[in-house]
C-alpha positions as CSV (number, residue, x, y, z in Angstrom):
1,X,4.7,6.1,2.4
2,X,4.2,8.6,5.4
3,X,1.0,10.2,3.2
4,X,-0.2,6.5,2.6
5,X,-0.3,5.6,6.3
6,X,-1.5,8.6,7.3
7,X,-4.6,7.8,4.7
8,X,-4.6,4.8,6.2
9,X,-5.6,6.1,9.4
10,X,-7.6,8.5,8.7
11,X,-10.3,5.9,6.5
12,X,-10.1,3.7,9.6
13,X,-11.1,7.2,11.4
14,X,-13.7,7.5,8.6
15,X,-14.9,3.8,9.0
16,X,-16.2,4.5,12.5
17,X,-19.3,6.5,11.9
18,X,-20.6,2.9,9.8
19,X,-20.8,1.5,13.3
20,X,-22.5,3.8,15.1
21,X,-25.2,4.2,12.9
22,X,-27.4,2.4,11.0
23,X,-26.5,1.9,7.4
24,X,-28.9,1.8,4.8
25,X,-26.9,-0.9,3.0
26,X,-27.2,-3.6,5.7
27,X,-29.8,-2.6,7.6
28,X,-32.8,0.0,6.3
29,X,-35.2,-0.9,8.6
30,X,-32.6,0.5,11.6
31,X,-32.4,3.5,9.5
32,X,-35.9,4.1,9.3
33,X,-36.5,3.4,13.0
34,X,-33.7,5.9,13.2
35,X,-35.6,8.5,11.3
36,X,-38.7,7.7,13.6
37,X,-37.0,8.4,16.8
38,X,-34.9,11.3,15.6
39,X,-37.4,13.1,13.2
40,X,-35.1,16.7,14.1
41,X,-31.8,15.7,13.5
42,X,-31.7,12.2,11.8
43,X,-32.2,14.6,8.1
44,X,-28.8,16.5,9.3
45,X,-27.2,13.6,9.7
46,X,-28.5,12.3,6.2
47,X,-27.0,15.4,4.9
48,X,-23.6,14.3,6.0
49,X,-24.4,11.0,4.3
50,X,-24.0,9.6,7.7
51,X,-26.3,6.5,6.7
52,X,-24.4,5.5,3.5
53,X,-21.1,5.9,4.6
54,X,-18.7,3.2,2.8
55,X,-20.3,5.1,-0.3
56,X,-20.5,8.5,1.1
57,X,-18.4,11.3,-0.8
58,X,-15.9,12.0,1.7
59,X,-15.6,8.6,2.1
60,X,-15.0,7.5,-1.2
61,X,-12.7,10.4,-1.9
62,X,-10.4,9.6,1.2
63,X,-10.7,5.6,-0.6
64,X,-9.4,7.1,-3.8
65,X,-6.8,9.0,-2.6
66,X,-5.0,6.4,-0.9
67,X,-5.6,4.2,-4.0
68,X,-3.3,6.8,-5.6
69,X,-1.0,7.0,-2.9
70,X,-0.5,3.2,-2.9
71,X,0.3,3.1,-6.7
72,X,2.5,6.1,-6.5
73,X,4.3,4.2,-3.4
74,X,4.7,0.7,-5.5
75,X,5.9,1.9,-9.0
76,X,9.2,3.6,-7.8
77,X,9.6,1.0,-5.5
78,X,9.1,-1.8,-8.0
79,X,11.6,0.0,-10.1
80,X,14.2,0.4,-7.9
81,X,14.0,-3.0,-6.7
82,X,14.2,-4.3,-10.2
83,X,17.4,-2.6,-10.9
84,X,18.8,-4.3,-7.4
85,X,17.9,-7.1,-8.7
86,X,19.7,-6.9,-11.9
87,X,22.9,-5.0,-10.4
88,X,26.1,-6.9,-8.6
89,X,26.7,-6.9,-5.1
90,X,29.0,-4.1,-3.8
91,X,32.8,-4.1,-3.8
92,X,34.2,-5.6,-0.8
93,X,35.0,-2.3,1.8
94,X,38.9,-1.7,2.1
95,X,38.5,-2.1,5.7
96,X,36.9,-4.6,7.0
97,X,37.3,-4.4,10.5
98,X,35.6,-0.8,10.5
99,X,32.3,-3.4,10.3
100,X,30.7,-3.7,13.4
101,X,30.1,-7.4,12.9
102,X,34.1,-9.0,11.9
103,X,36.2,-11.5,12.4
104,X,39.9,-12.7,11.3
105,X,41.5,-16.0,11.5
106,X,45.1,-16.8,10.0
107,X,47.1,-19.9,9.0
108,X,50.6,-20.5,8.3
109,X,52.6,-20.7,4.8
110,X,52.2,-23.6,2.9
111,X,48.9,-24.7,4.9
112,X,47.6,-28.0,2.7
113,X,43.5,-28.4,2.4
114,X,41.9,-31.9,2.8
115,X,42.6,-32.9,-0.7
116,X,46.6,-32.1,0.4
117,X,46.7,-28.7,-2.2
118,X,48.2,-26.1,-0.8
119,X,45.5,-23.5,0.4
120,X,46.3,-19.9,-2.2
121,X,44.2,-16.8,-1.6
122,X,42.7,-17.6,-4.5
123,X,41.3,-21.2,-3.8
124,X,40.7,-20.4,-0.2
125,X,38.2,-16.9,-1.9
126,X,36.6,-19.9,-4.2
127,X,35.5,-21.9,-1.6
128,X,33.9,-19.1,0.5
129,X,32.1,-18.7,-2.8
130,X,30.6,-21.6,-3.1
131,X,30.0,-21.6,1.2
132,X,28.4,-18.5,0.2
133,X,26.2,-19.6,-2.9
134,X,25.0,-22.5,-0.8
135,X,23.9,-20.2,1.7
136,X,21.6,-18.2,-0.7
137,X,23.9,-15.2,-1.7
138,X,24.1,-13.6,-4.7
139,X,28.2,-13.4,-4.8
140,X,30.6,-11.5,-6.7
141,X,34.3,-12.1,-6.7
142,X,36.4,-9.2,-6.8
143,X,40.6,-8.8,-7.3
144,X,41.9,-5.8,-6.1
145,X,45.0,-6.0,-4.0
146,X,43.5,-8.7,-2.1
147,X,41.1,-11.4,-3.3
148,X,37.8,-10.7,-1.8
149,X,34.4,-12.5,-2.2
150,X,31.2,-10.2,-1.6
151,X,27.8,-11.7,-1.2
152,X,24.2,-10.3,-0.3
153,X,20.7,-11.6,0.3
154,X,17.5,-10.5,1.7
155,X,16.0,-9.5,-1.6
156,X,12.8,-11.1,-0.7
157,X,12.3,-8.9,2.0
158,X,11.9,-6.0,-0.4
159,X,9.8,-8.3,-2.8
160,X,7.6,-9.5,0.1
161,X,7.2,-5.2,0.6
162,X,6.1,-5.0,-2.7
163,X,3.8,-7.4,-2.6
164,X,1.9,-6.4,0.4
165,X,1.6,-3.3,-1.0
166,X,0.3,-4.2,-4.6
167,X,-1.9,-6.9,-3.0
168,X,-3.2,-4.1,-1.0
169,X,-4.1,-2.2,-3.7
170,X,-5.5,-5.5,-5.7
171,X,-8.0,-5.4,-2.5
172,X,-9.2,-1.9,-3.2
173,X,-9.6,-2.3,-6.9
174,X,-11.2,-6.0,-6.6
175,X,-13.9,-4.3,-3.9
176,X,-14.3,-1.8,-5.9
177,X,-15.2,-3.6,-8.7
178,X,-17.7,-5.8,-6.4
179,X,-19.5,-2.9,-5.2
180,X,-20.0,-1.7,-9.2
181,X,-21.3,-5.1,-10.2
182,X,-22.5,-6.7,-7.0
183,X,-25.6,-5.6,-5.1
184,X,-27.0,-6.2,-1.1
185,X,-30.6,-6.6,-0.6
186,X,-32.7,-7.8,2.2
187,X,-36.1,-9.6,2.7
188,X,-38.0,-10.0,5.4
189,X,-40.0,-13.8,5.0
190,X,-42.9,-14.4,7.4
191,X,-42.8,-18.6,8.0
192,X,-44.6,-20.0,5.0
193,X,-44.1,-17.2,2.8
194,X,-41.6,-17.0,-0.7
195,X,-39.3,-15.2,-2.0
196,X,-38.2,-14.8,-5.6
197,X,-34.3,-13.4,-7.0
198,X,-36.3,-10.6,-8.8
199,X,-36.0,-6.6,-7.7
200,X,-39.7,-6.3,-6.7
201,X,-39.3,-8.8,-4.5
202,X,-36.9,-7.0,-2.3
203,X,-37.8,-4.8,0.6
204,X,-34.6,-3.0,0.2
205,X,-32.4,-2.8,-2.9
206,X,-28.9,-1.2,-2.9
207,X,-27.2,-2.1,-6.5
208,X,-23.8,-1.0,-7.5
209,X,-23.1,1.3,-10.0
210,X,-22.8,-0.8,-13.2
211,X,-25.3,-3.4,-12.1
212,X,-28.4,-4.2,-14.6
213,X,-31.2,-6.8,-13.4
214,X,-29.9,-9.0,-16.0
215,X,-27.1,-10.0,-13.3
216,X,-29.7,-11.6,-11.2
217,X,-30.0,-15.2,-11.7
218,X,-33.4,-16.4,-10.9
219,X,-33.7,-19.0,-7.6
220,X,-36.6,-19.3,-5.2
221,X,-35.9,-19.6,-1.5
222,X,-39.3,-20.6,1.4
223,X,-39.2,-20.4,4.7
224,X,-40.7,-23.0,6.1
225,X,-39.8,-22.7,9.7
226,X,-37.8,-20.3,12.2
227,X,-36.4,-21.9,15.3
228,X,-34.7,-19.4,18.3
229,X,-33.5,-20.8,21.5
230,X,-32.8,-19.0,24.5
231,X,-31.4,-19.9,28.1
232,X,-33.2,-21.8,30.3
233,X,-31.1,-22.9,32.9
234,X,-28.7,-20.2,33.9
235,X,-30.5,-17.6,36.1
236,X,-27.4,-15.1,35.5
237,X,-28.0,-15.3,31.8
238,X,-32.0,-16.3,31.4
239,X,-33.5,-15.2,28.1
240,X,-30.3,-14.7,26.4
241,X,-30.1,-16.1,22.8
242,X,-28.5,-19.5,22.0
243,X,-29.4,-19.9,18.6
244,X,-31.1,-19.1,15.4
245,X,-32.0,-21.4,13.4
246,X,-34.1,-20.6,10.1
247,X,-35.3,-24.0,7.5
248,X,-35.4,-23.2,3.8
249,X,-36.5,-25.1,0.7
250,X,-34.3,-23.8,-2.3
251,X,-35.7,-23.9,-6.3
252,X,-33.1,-23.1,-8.6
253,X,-34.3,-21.2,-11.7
254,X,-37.8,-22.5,-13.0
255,X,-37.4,-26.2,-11.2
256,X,-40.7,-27.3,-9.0
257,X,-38.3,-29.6,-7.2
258,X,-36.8,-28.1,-4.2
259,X,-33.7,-28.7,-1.6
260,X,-34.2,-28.3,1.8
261,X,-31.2,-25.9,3.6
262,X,-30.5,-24.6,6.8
263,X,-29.5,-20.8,7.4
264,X,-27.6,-19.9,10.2
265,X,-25.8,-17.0,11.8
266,X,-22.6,-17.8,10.8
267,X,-23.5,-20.2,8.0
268,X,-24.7,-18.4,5.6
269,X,-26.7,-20.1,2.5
270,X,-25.3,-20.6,-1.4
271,X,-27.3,-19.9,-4.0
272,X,-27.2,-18.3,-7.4
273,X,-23.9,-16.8,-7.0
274,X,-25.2,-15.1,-4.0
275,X,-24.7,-15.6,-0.1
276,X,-28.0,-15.5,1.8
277,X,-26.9,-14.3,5.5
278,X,-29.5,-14.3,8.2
279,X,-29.7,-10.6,9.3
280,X,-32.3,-10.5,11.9
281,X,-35.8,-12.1,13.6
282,X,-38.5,-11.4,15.3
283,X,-42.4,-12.0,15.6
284,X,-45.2,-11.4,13.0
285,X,-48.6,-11.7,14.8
286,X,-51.3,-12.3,12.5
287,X,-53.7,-9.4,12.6
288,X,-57.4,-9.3,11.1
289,X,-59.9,-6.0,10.8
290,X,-63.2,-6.6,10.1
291,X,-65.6,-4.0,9.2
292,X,-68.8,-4.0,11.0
293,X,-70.7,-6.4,9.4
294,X,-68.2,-8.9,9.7
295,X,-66.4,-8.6,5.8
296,X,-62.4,-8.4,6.0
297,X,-60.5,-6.0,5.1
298,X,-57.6,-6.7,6.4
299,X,-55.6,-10.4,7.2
300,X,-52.3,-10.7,7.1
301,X,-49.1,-11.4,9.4
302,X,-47.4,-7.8,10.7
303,X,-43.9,-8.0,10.9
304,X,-43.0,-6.1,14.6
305,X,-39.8,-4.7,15.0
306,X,-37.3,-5.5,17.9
307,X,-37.0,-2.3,20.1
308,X,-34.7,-4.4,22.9
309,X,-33.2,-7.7,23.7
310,X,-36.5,-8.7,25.2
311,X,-38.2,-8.6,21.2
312,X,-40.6,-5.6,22.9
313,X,-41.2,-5.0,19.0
314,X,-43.1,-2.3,17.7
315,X,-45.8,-2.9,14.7
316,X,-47.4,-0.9,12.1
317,X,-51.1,-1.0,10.4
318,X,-52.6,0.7,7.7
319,X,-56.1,0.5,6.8
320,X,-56.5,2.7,3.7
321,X,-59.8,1.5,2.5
322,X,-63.1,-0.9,3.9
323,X,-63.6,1.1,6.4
324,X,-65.9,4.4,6.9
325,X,-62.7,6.3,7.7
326,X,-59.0,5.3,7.3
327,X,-57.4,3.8,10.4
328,X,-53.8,3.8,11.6
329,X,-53.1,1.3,14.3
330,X,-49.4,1.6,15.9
331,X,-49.2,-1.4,18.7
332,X,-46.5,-3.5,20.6
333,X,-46.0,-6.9,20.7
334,X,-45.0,-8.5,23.8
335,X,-43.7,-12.1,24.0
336,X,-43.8,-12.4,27.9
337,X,-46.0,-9.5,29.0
338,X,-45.6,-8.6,32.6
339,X,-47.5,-4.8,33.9
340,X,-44.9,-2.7,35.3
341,X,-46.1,-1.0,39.1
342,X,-47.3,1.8,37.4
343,X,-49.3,-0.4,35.1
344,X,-47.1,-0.2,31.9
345,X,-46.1,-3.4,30.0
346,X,-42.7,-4.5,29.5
347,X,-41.4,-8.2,28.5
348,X,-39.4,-9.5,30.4
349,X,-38.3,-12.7,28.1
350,X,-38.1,-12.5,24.5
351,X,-39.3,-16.4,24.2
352,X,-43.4,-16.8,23.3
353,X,-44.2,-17.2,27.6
354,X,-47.4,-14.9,27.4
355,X,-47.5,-12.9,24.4
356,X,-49.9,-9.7,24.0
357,X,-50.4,-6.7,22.4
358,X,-51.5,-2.7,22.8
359,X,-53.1,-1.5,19.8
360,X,-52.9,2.5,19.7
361,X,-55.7,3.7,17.4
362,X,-55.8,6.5,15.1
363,X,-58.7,7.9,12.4
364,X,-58.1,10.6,10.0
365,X,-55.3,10.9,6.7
366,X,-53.0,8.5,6.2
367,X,-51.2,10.3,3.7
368,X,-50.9,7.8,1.3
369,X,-53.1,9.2,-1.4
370,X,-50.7,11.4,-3.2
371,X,-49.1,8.5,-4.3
372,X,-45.7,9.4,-2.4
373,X,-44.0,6.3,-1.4
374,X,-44.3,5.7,2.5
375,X,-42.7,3.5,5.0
376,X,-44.7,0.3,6.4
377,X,-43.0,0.6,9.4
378,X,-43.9,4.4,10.1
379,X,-46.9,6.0,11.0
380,X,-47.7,9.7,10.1
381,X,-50.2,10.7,12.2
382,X,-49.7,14.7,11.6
383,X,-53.3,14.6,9.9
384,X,-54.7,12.1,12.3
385,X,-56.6,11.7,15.4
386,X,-55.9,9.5,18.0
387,X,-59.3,7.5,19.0
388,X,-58.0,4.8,21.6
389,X,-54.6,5.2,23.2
390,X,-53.2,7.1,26.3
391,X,-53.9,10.7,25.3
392,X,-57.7,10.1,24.9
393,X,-60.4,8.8,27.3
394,X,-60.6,5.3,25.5
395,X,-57.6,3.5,26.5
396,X,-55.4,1.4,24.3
397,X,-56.8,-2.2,23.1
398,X,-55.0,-4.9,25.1
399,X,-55.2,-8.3,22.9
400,X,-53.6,-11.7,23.7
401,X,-54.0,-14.8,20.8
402,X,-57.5,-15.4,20.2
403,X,-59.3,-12.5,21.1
404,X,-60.7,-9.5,19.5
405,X,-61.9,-6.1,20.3
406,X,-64.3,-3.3,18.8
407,X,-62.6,-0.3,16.9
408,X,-63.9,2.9,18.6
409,X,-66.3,4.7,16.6
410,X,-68.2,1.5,15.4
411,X,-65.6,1.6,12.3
412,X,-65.6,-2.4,12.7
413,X,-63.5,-5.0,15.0
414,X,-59.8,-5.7,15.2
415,X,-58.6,-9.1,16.4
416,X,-54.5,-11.2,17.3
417,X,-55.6,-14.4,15.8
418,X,-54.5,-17.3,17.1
419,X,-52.2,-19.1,14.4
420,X,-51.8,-22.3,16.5
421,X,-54.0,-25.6,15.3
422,X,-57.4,-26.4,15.9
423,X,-55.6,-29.4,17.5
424,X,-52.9,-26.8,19.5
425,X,-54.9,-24.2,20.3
426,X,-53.2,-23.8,24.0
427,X,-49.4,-24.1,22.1
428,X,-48.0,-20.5,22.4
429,X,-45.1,-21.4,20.3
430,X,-47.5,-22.2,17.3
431,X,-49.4,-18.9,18.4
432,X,-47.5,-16.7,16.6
433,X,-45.5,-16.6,13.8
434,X,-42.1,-15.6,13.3
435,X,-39.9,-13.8,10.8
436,X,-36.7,-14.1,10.0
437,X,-34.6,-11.3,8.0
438,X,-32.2,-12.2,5.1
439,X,-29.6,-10.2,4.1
440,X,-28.8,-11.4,0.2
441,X,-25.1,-10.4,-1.0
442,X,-23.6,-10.8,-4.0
443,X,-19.9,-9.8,-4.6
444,X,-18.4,-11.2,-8.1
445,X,-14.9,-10.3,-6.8
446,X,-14.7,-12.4,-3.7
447,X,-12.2,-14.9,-4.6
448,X,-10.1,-12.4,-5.8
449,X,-10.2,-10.7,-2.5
450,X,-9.2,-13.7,-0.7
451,X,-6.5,-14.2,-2.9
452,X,-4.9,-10.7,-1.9
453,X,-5.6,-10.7,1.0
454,X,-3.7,-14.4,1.5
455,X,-0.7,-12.1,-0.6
456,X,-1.1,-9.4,1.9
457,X,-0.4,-12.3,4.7
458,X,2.4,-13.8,2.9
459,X,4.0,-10.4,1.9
460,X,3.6,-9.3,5.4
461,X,5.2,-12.5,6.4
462,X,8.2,-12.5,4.0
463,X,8.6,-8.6,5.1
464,X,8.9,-9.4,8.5
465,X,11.0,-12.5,8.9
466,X,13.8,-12.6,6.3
467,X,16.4,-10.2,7.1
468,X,18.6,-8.1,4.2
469,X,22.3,-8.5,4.8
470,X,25.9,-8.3,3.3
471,X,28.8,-10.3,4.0
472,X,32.5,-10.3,2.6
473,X,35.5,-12.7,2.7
474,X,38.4,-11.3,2.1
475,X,41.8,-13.2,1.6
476,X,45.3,-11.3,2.3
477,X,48.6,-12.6,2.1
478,X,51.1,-12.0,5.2
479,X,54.4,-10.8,4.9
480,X,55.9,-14.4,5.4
481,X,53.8,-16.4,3.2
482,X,50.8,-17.1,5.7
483,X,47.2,-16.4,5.1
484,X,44.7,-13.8,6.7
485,X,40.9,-14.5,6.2
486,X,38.9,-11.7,7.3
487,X,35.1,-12.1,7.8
488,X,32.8,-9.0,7.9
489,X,28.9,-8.7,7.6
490,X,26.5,-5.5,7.5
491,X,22.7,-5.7,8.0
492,X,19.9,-3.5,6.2
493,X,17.9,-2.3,9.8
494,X,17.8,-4.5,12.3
495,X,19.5,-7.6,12.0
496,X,19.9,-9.6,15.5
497,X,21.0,-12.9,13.8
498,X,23.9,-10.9,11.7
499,X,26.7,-11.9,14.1
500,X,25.8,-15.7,14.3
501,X,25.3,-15.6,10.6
502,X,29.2,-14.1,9.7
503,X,30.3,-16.7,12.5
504,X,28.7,-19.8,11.0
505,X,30.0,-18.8,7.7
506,X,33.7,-18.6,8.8
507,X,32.9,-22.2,11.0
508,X,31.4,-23.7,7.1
509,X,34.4,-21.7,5.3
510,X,37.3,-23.3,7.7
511,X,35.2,-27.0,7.7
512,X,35.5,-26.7,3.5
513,X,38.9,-26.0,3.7
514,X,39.4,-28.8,5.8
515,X,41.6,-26.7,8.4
516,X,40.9,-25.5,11.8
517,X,42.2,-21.8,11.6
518,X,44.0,-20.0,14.5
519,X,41.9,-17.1,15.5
């Protein structure tokens, strides 16, 4: 037990790195910003499988272990307490009064119960019997040189024990068994756009070991609208987020007919066996390059990536082809621009007040021909050079919805189209649209996990609150024909209700006799 609790400890110890840094499993696109920041040491800490952690190897070993040190906990204990079980209480002690909870009460000779029979030790041990039996003891008469009744209970208390600890270990084998089958994936859905239960369709795909694409049952889900509320009214707290809200039509296998849903932060969405979580949002300003005589090459909304609480997000373009030269364009969006005193932006609100955008501009090798697979929300710019930005003489392209700007170099024009309509065109809110980011989960073994985990609760319970105890009667005959009843109890640990219990049993003991006994 001391070696399981110790393991205990140290996976809780071994938990803590999941928190600190991004995990690949739940949130790729924080490891890749990661990666971006820390381009020195973020491949040590990949090394130390810092990023997958719940499925690291030391991990997973330390997970194992106590798995083994559970079972090897349970087994003897299940054994043991199956023999108690089966065994008869213990002989009643020679001396009672050597208990530290006891009491004695005696009656005279010829002492007549309620039903006028005279009281014998042997119907006087009977009746404590069956005060015993009603109490819940197992009870065992014994006839030595005194008549004696011995009765325990409590055994629940061990059986509760035993089933915290198997229901513990029901936990670990039914979540391991949902991380073999199960998978966690995540999509990132611009408003209006689809997305379809198929692999390519993820942006990030983390199966478990035994899973096979056949496991994923085929469901649409659109989103048709993203809705985030911030505060208004309280100056202490202005800007801070109230709510996310993100609209969804649902198609279930090949079906054209759809049901509109509602995803929330803490109401996750149903579907296929899956649960459809909403991870994170932001903004995805439509971007368009032209080349210079006006044909596009590229149109399409760029999803920006939260740097702070104020959405300051950071975007990334590639333009590989359609132009003379390949272009890399690495920009910030701001949803309330406001210039700094040293003329830097910042935003100071992450609501759509006065959104803009610096475009930082570079020409050269993306690095994308070898056919190496590449982040879309990294820019290598080893082999590049930087044509508009603040290390060269043209500065960086400052854009608000609407308006456009020429690429140095006459490679073509870049414009932040306005997405609101013809009708809105001075609604900010329709100016840009937004992204919401869906984490999809799917865990085969959830309800058995709740239903350990309700056993660990009710072991726990049971383990805590019923006490194990012992208590004998004992009847012995005086010298001139009275009766002595002696009363003793013994607890298993720590037993504060032990006195009142051997006191309340003597008070029910004396009432069945029908006497009132002389202490």
């Amino acid at each position: 037990m001391r070696t399981a609790l110790f393991l205990l400890l140290l996976l809780a110890i071994a938990a803590v790195p999941g928190s600190l840094f991004s995990q690949r499993s739940s949130d790729p696109n924080g490891v890749t910003q990661y990666f971006a920041e820390h381009p020195d040491t973020a491949p040590i800490l990949d090394k130390f499988q810092l990023f997958d952690v719940y499925t690291s190897v030391w991990f997973s070993a330390i997970y194992l272990l106590l798995f083994i040190s559970l079972i090897g906990c349970v087994i003897p204990r299940a054994i043991h307490h199956a023999r108690a079980l089966r065994s008869r209480p213990p002989r009643t002690p020679a001396h009672l009064e050597r208990l530290g909870t006891f009491s004695a009460s005696e009656m005279a000779a010829g002492q007549t119960d309620a039903a006028g029979a005279v009281i014998t030790p042997a119907s006087a041990i009977e009746a404590a019997r069956s005060v015993l039996r009603r109490s819940g003891y197992r009870v065992q008469l014994f006839d030595s040189k005194d008549l004696s009744v011995s009765a325990e209970r409590g055994y629940l208390r061990e059986t509760g024990n035993l089933l915290f600890h198997t229901a513990l270990i029901g936990i670990l084998i039914s979540v391991g068994i949902g991380s073999g089958f199960g998978y966690t994936g995540q999509r990132a859905l611009v408003t209006g756009q689809a997305f379809a239960n198929v692999r390519v369709s993820f942006d990030s795909f983390s199966p478990g070991r035994f899973f096979t694409d056949g496991q994923l049952v085929p469901y649409r889900i659109k989103l048709n609208s993203f809705t985030a509320k911030y505060e208004e009214q309280n100056t202490n707290a202005l800007g801070e987020p109230i709510d996310y809200t993100a609209k969804v039509t649902t198609y279930d296998g090949t079906s054209t007919k759809g049901t509109d849903q509602t995803i929330k932060v803490n109401s996750p969405l149903e579907i296929g066996g899956n649960q459809v979580y909403l991870l994170g949002n932001g903004y995805a300003p439509h971007i368009t390059v032209r080349d210079p005589s006006g044909t596009i090459v590229f149109s399409e909304p760029v999803i920006y990536l939260a740097q702070d609480a104020n959405l300051t997000s950071l975007g990334i373009v590639k333009i590989p082809d359609g132009l003379a030269k390949q272009v890399g364009i690495r920009s910030f969006f701001y949803p309330t621009a406001q210039k700094a005193s040293d003329g830097s932006l910042a935003s100071v609100n992450p609501d759509l007040l006065n959104p803009e955008i610096s475009f930082v501009m570079y020409t050269g090798n993306l690095g994308i021909n070898s056919g190496a697979p590449k982040s879309v929300y990294s820019l290598d710019v080893s082999k590049m050079t930087e044509v508009a930005g603040p290390d060269v003489a043209t500065a960086a392209i400052h854009l608000k919805p609407g308006q456009s700007a020429k690429i140095p170099g006459g490679l073509g024009t870049i414009s932040f189209d306005n997405m609101a309509p013809a009708d809105q065109k001075g609604n900010l809110e329709k100016s840009v649209q937004r992204f919401a980011s869906l984490d999809i989960h799917r865990d085969p073994t959830l309800g058995w996990v709740l239903f350990f985990a309700i056993c660990v609760v009710l072991g726990l319970l049971t383990g805590l609150f019923i006490p194990r105890r012992r208590v004998w009667v004992k009847a012995v005959e005086q010298e001139d024909g009275g009766l002595r009843l002696e009363y003793a109890g013994l607890a298993r640990g720590e037993d504060p209700g032990l006195e009142s219990a051997v006191a309340d049993i003597a008070a029910r003991h004396s009432q069945q006799l029908g006497l009132k006994l002389t202490p």
